[in-house]
C-alpha positions in Angstrom: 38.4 4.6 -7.5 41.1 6.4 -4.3 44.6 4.9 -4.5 46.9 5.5 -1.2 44.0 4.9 1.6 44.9 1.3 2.4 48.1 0.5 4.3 48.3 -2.2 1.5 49.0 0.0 -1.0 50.4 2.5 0.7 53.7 0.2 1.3 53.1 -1.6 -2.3 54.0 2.4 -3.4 56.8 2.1 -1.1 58.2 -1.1 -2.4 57.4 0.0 -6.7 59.7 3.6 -5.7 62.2 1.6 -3.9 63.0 -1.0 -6.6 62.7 2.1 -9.3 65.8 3.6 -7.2 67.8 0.3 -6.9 67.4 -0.1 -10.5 68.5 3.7 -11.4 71.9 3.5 -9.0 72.6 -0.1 -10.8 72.7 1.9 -14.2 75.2 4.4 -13.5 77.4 1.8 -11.1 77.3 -1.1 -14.0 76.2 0.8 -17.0 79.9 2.7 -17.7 81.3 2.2 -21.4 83.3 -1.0 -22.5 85.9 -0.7 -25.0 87.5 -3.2 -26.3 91.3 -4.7 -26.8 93.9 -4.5 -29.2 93.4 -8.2 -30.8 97.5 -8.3 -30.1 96.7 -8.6 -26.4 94.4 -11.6 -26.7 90.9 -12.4 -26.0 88.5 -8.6 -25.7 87.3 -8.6 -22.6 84.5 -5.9 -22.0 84.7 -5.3 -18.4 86.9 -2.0 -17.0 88.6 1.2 -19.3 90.8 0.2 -22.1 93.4 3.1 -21.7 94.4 1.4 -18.2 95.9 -2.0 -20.6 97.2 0.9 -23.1 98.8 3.2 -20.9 101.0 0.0 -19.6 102.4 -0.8 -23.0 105.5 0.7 -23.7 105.8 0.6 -28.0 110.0 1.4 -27.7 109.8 -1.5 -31.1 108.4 1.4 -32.9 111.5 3.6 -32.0 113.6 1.4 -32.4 112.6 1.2 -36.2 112.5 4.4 -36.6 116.0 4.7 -35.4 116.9 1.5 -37.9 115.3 3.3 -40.8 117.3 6.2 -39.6 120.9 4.7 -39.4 121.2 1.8 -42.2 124.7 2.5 -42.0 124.5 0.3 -38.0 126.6 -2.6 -38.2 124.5 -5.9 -37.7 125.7 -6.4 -34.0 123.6 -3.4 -32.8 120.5 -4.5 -34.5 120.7 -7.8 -32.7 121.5 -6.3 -29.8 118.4 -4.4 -29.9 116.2 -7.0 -31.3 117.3 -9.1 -28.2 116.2 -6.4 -25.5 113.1 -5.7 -27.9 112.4 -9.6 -26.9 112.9 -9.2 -23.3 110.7 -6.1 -23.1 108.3 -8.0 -25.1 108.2 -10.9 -23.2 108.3 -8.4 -19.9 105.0 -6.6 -21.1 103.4 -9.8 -22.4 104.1 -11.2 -18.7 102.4 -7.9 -17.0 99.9 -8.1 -19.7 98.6 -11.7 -18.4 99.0 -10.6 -14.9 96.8 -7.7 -16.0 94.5 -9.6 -18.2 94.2 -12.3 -15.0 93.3 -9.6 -12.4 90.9 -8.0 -14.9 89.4 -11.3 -15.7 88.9 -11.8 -11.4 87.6 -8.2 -11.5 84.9 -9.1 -14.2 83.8 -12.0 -12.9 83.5 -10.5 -9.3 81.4 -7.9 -11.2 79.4 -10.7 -12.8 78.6 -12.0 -9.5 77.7 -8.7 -8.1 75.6 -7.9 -10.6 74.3 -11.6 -11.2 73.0 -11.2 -7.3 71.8 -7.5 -8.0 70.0 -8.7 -11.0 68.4 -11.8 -9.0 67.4 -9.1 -5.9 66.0 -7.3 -9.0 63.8 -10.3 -10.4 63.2 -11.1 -7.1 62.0 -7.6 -6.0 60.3 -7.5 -9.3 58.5 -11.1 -8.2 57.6 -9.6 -5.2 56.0 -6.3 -6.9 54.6 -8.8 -9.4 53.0 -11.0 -6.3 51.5 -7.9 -4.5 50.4 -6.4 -8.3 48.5 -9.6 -8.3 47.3 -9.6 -4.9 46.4 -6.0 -5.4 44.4 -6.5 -8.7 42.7 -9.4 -6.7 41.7 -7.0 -4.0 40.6 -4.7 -6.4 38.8 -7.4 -8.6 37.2 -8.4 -5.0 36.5 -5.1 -4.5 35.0 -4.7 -7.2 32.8 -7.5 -7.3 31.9 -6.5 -3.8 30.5 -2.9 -5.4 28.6 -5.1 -8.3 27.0 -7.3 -6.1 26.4 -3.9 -3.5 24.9 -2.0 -6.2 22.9 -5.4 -7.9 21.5 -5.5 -4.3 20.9 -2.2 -4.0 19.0 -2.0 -7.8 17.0 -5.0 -6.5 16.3 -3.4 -3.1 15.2 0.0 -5.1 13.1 -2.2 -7.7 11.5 -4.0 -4.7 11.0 -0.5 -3.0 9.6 0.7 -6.0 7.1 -2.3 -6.5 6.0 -2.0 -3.1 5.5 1.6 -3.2 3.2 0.7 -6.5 1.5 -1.7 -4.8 0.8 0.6 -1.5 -0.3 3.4 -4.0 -2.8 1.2 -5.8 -4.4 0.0 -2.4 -4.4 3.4 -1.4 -6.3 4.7 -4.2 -8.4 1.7 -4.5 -8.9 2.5 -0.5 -9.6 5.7 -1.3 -12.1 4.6 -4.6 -13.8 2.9 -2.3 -14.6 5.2 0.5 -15.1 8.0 -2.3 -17.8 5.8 -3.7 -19.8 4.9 -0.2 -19.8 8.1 0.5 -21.7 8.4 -2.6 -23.7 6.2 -1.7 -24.5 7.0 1.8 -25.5 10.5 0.0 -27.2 9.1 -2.3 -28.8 7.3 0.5 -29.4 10.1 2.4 -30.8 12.3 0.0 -33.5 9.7 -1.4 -34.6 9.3 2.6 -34.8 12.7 2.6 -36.8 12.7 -0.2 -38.8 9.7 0.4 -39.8 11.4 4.2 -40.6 14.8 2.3 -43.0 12.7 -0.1 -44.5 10.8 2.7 -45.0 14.4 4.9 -46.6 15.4 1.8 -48.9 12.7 1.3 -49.7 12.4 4.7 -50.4 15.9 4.9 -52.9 16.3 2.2 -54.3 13.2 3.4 -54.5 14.6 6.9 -56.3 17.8 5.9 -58.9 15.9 3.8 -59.0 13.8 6.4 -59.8 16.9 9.1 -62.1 18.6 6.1 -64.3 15.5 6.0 -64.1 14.5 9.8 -65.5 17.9 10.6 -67.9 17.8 7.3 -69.3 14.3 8.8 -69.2 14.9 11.8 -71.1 17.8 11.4 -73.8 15.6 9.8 -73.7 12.9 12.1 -74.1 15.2 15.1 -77.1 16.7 13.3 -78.4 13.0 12.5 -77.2 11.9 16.1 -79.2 14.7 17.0 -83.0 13.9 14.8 -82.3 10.3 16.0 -81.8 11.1 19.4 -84.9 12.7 19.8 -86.9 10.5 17.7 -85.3 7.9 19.9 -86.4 10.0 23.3 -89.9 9.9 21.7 -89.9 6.2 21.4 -88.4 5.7 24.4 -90.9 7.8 26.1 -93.4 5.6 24.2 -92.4 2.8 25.5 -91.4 3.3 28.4 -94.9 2.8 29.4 -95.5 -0.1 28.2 -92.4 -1.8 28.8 -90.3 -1.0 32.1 -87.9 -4.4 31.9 -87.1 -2.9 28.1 -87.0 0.7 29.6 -84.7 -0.4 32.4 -82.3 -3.0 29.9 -81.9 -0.5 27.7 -80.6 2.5 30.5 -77.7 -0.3 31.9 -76.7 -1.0 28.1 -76.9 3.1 27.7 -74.9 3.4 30.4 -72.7 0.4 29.8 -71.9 1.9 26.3 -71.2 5.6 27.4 -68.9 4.5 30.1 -66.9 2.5 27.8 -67.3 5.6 25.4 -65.6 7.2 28.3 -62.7 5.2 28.4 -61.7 4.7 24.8 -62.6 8.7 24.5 -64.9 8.1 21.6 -68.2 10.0 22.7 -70.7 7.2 23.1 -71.4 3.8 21.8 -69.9 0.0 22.6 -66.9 -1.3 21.2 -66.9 -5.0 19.5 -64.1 -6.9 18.4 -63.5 -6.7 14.5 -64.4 -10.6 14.6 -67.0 -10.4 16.2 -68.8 -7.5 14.9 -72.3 -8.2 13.0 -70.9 -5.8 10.0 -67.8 -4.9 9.8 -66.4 -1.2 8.7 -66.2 -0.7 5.2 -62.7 0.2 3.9 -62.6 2.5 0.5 -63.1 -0.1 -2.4 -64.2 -2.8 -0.1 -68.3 -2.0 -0.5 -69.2 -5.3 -2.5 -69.9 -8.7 -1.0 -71.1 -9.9 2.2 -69.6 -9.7 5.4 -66.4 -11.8 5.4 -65.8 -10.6 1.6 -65.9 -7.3 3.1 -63.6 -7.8 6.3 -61.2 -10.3 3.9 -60.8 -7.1 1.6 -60.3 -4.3 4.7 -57.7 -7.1 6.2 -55.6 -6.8 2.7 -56.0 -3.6 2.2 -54.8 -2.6 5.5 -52.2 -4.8 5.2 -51.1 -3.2 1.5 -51.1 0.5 2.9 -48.8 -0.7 5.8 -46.4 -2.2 3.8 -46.2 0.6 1.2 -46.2 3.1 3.7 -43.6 2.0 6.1 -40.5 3.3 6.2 -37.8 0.3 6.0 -34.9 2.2 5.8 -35.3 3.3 9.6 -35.1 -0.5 10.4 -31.7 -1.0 8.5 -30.2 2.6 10.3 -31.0 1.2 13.6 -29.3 -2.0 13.1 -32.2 -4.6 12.4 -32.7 -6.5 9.6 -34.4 -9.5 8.7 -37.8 -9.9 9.1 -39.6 -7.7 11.7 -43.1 -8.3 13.5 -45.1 -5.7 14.1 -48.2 -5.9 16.5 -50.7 -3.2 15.7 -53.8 -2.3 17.5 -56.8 0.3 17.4 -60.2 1.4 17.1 -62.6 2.6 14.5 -64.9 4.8 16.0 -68.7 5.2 15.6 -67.9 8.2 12.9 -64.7 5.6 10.9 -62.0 7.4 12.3 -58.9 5.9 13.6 -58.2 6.2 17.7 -56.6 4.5 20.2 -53.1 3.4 18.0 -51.1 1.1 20.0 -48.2 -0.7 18.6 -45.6 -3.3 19.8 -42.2 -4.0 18.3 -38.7 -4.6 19.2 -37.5 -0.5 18.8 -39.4 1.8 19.5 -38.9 4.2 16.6 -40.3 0.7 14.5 -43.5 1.3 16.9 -43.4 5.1 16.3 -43.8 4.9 12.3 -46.1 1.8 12.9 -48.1 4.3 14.6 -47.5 7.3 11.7 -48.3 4.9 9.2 -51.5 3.7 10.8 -52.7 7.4 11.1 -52.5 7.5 7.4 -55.1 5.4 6.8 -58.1 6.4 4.6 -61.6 7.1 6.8 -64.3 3.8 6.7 -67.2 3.6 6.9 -68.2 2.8 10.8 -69.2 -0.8 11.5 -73.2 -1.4 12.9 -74.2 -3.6 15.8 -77.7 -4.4 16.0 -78.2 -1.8 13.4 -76.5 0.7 15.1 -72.6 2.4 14.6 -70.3 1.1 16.7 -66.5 1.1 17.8 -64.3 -2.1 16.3 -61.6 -3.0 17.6 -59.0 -4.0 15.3 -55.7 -6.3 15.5 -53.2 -7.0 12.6 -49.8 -8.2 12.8 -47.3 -6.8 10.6 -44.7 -8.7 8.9 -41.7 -6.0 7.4 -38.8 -7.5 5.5 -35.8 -5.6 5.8 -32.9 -6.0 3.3 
């Protein structure tokens, strides 16, 4: 702790050297040597020197004896002579004595007083020093319980600091934790997409060149057997057209009927008939037993299966939807069991763009026959996808 900054204790310094002085100059004015009196001069008194009452005393008695013991041969006369004037000197000196003794007693008590009212500016200067001692030690006790209680609050403030600062750190790195880990994810994510579409490319691939190998291998064959039954059927035709011009004539509008509508779905020939309405229906791979509805029950479901398995869900959650998402799908399976004509409606259109992927996909069928002849079905399926 500084001393001597305040104005307080600068003048309490002040005041502490000031009464040391006072009470130096009162030593050497009062603290001179007493000595006391000859016991024939009455009470001691210790105030003033001793030599001053000695110096007045005038011991002729002594002489006086001396000259006695000197001359015993002096008649009686002279001794009582003497002895009178030794009386009235005596009596003299013991008068001045008193005098003296009365003046020194004045002079001691004035002394008293003086130093009876230096000695109570003493206490009183030593009160006051005593008063601002206190006072001070209360500042400095007040002082000093101002610096606790400003470093308890500052302890608590740096504790509190510290705690918060904890606190902040573990949100931070749980913060960080958590973005670390849906990055991760996301990756994770990413990668098995990444994945999943290589797979599917794969897949779809090799199902697309088996697909190409054994469109072009059947279609080969059909177009030879399209061929044998076209002219067999010229030959009949030619047959009958002899005998039977209303059949001849019915069957050029159907022919022509059929290869204009051939022309418009861009399938090469033939009518197209709704996939309910179709006398028997295309044969999907693994559907061949049963009758007719067995048949188009089984092609429904498995249609349905390959979709679902297919169909890339993960698209539907990247673009925002989820739920459950309707599909409506539409196309046509040609006279040879190929898939044409994909349309699909849906409420993004990347959803109908892999509708459409996923539809290409699909195995080749066997071609639905009207009247005992291939045709073109038409084919509708809604498509329910669930997206988490």
């Amino acid at each position: 702790m500084k001393y001597l900054e305040t104005n307080h204790e600068k003048n309490s310094a002040k005041i502490t050297t000031l009464i040391i002085v006072i009470f130096v100059l009162l030593c050497f004015v009062v603290g001179q040597d007493y000595q006391e009196l000859p016991e024939e001069y009455g009470v001691a008194i210790n105030f003033g020197d001793a030599n001053l009452v000695s110096d007045n005393i005038q011991p002729d008695n002594s002489e006086n004896v001396q000259d006695t013991e000197s001359e015993p041969e002096e008649s009686e006369e002279v001794v009582e002579e003497e002895t009178a004037e030794d009386e009235v000197a005596e009596e003299i000196v013991e008068e001045e004595t008193a005098q003296e003794i009365a003046e020194e007693e004045k002079q001691a008590e004035e002394a008293l007083a003086e130093e009876k009212a230096e000695a109570e500016a003493v206490e009183a200067a030593e009160e006051e020093a005593a008063k601002e001692a206190e006072a001070e030690a209360a500042a400095e006790k007040l002082l000093a319980q101002e610096e606790e209680e400003a470093l308890k609050i500052k302890t608590e403030k740096e504790v509190q600091e510290a705690k918060e600062a904890k606190e902040a750190k573990e949100v931070k790195e749980k913060l960080e934790k958590k973005e670390r880990e849906a990055k991760e994810a996301k990756d994770a994510k990413e990668k098995a997409d990444k994945a999943a579409a290589a797979k599917v490319a794969a897949v779809a691939k090799a199902k697309a060149d088996k697909a190409a190998k054994d469109a072009k291998a059947k279609a080969a064959a059909d177009a030879k057997a399209k061929a044998q039954k076209a002219a067999s059927d010229k030959a009949a035709a030619a047959k009958a057209a002899a005998a039977k011009a209303a059949a001849a004539k019915a069957a050029s509008d159907k022919a022509a009927a059929a290869k204009a509508s051939a022309a418009n779905n861009n399938q090469g020939g033939g009518e197209t008939v709704s996939f309910a309405l179709i006398e028997n229906s295309p044969i999907y791979p693994g559907c061949e037993s049963g009758n007719n509805v067995a048949r188009k029950k089984c092609m429904n479901d498995k249609i349905k299966q390959f979709l679902n398995n297919n169909f890339n869900k993960i698209l539907a959650s990247d673009i925002g939807l989820n739920g459950i998402q309707k599909i409506n799908i539409r196309f046509t399976i040609n006279e040879n069991g190929t898939i044409v004509g994909i349309r699909a409606k849906a409420a993004d259109a990347k959803l109908e763009a892999e509708a459409k992927r996923v539809v290409k996909l699909l195995p080749k069928m066997k071609p639905g026959e009207q009247q005992g002849r291939p045709a073109s079905v038409s084919f509708n399926l809604p498509l329910s996808i669930k997206i988490d």
